[in-house]
Structures are given as structure tokens and as C-alpha cells.
PyMOL commands that place a pseudoatom at each C-alpha (Angstrom):
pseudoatom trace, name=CA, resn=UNK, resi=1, chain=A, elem=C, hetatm=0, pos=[64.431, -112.941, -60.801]
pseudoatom trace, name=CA, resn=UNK, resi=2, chain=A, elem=C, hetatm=0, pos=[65.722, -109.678, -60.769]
pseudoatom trace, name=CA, resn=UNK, resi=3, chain=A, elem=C, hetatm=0, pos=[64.855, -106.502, -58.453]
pseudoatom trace, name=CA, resn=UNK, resi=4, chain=A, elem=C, hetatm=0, pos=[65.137, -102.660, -58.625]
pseudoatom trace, name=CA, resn=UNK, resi=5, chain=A, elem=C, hetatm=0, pos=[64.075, -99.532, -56.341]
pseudoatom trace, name=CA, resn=UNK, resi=6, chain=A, elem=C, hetatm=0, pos=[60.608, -98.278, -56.875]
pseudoatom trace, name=CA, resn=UNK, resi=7, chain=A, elem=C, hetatm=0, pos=[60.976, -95.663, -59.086]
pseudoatom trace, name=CA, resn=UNK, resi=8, chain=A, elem=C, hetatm=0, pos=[58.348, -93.017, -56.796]
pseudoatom trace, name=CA, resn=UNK, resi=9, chain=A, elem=C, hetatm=0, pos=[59.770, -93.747, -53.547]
pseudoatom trace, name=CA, resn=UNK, resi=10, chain=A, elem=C, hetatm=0, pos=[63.129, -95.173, -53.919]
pseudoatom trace, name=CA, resn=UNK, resi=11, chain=A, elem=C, hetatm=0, pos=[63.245, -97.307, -50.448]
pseudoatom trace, name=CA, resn=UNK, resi=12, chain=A, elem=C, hetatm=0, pos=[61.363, -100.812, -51.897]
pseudoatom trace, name=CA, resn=UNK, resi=13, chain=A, elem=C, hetatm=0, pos=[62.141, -103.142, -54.189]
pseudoatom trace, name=CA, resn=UNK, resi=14, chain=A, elem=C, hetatm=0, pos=[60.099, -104.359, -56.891]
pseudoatom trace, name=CA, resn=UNK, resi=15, chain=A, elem=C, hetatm=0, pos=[60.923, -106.721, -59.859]
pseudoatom trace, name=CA, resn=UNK, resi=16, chain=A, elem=C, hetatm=0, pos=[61.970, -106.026, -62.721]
pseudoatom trace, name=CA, resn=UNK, resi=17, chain=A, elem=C, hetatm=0, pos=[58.586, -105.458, -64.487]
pseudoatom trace, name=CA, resn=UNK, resi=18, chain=A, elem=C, hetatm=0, pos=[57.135, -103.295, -62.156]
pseudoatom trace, name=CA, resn=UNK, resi=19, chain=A, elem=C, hetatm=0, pos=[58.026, -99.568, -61.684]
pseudoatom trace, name=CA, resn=UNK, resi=20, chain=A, elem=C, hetatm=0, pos=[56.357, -99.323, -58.055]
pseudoatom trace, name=CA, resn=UNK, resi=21, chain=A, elem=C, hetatm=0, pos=[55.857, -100.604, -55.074]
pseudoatom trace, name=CA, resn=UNK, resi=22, chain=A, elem=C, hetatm=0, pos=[52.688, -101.882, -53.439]
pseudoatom trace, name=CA, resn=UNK, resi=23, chain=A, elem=C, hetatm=0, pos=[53.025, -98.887, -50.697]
pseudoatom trace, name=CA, resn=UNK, resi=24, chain=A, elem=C, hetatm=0, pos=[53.108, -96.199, -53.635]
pseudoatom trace, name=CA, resn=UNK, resi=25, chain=A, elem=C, hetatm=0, pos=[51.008, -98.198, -55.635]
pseudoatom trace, name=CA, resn=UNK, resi=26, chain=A, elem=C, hetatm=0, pos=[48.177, -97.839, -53.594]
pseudoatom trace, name=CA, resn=UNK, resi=27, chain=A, elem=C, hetatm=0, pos=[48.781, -94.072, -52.689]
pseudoatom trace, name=CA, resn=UNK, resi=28, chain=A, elem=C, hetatm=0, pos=[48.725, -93.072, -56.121]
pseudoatom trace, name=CA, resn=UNK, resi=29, chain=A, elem=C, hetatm=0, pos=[45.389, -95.320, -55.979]
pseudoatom trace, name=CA, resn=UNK, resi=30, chain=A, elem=C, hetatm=0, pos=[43.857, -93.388, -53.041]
pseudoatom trace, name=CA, resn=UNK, resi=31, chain=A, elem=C, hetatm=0, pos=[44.469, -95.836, -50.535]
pseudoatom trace, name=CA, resn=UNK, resi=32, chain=A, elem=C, hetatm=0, pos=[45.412, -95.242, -47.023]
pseudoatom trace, name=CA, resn=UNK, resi=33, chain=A, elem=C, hetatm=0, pos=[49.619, -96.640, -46.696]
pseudoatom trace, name=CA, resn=UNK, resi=34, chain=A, elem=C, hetatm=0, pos=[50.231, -98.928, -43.792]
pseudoatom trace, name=CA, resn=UNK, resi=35, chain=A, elem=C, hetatm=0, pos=[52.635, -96.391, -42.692]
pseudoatom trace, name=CA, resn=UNK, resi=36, chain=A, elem=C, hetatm=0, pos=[50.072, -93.065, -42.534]
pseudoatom trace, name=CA, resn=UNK, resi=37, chain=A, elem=C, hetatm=0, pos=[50.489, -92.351, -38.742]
pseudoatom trace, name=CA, resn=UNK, resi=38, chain=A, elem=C, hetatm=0, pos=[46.867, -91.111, -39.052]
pseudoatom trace, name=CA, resn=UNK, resi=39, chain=A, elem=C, hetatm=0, pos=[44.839, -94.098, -39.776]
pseudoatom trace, name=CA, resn=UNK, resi=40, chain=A, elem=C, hetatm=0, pos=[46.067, -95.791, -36.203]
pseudoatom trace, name=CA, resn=UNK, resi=41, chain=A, elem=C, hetatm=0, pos=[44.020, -95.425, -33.471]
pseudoatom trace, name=CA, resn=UNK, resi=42, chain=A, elem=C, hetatm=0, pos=[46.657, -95.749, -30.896]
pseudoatom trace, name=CA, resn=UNK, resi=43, chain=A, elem=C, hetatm=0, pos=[50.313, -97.540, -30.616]
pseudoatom trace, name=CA, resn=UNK, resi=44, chain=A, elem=C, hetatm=0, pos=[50.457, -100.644, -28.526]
pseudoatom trace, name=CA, resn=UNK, resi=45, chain=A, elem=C, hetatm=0, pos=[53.687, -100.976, -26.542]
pseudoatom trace, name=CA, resn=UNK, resi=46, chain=A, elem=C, hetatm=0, pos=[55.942, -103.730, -27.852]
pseudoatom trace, name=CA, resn=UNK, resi=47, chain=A, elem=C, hetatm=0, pos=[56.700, -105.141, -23.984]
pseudoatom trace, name=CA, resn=UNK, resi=48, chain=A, elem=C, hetatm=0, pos=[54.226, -105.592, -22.718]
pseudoatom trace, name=CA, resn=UNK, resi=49, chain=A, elem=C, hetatm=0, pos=[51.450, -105.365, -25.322]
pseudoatom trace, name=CA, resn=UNK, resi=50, chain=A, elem=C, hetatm=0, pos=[48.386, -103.949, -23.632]
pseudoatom trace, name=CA, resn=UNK, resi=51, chain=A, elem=C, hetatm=0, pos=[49.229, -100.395, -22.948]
pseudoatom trace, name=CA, resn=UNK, resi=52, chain=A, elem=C, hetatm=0, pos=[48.835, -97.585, -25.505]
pseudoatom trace, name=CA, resn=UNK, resi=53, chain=A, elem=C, hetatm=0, pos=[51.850, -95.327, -25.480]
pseudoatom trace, name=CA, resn=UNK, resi=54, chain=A, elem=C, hetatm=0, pos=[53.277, -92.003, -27.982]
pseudoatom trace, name=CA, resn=UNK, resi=55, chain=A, elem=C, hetatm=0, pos=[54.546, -92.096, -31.102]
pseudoatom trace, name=CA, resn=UNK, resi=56, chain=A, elem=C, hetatm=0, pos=[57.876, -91.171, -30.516]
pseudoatom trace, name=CA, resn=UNK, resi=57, chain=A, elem=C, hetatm=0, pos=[58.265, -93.360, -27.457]
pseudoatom trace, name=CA, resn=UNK, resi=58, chain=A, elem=C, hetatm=0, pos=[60.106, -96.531, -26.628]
pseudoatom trace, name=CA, resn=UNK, resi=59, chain=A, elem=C, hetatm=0, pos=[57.181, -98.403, -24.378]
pseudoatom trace, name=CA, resn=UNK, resi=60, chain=A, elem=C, hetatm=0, pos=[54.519, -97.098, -22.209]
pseudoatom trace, name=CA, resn=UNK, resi=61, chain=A, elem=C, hetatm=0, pos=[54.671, -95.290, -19.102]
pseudoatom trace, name=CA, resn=UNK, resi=62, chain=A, elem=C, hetatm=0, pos=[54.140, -98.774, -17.085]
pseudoatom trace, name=CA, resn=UNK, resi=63, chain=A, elem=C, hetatm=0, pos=[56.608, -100.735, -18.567]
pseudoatom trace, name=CA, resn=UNK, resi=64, chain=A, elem=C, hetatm=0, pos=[59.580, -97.999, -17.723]
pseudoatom trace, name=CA, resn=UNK, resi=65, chain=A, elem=C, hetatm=0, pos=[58.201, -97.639, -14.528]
pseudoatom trace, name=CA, resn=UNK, resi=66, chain=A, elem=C, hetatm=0, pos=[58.750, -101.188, -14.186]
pseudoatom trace, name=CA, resn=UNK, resi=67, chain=A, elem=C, hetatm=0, pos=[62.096, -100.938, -15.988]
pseudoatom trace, name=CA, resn=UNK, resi=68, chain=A, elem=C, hetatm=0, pos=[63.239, -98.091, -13.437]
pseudoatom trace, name=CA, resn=UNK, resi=69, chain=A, elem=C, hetatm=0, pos=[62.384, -99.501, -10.795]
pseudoatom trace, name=CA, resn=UNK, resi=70, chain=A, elem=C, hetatm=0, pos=[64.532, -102.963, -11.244]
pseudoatom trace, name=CA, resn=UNK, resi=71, chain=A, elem=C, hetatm=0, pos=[67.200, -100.556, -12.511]
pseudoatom trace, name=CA, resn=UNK, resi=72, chain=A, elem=C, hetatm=0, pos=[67.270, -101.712, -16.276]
pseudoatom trace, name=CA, resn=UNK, resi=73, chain=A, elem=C, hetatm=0, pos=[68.598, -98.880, -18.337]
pseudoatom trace, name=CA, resn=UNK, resi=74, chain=A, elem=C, hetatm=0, pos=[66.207, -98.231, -21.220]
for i in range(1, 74): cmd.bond("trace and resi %d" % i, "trace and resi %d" % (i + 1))
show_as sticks, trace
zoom trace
């Protein structure tokens, strides 16, 4: 089986047959993407997976806390 780039968004692969992915597939549909920031409620930190924590950041405030205060580096 053979792949190729989606044709819309040029990061996914799809076979041969198809021109687009499932992510621009269901855009062009109306569907919410997996990957619209806006349809989470909040982000769950990877570490310790209970706290919410910001989009841009690494873990929640806790966990570095934590981190800093055994002297990891983050």
C-alpha cells in the first residue's frame, strides 16, 4: 500500500486513494478537530496527571514546585 500527504493540510498521510486526511476531512465536514485548542476544557499535566495547567506550559505549578525543590532542572 502506498501513501501520500493530504493534499489540504500537507502534514498527514493518507493512501493513495484518498486526497485527505481524517483531521481535514472532518473540518471541511463541520466537525470540531482533535487539535482545536477550544473544545478542551482544561490541560491535564503529563506528571503527575491530576492538576490542570496552561497551554504553553511544561507541567503544573505543583509538579515544578516539586521539581525545584529536589533540584531537577526542568
Amino acid at each position: 500500500m502506498k501513501y501520500k500527504r493530504c493534499l489540504r493540510c500537507g502534514l498527514n498521510y493518507v493512501t493513495e486513494d484518498q486526497q485527505y486526511c481524517k483531521v481535514c476531512r472532518d473540518e471541511m465536514d463541520g466537525r470540531k478537530s482533535i487539535f482545536d485548542m477550544d473544545g478542551f476544557d482544561e490541560i491535564i499535566c503529563p506528571y503527575c496527571e491530576k492538576n490542570p495547567m496552561g497551554i504553553d506550559d511544561i507541567m503544573c505549578d505543583e509538579c515544578r514546585r516539586k521539581r525545584a525543590k529536589r533540584g531537577d532542572n526542568l
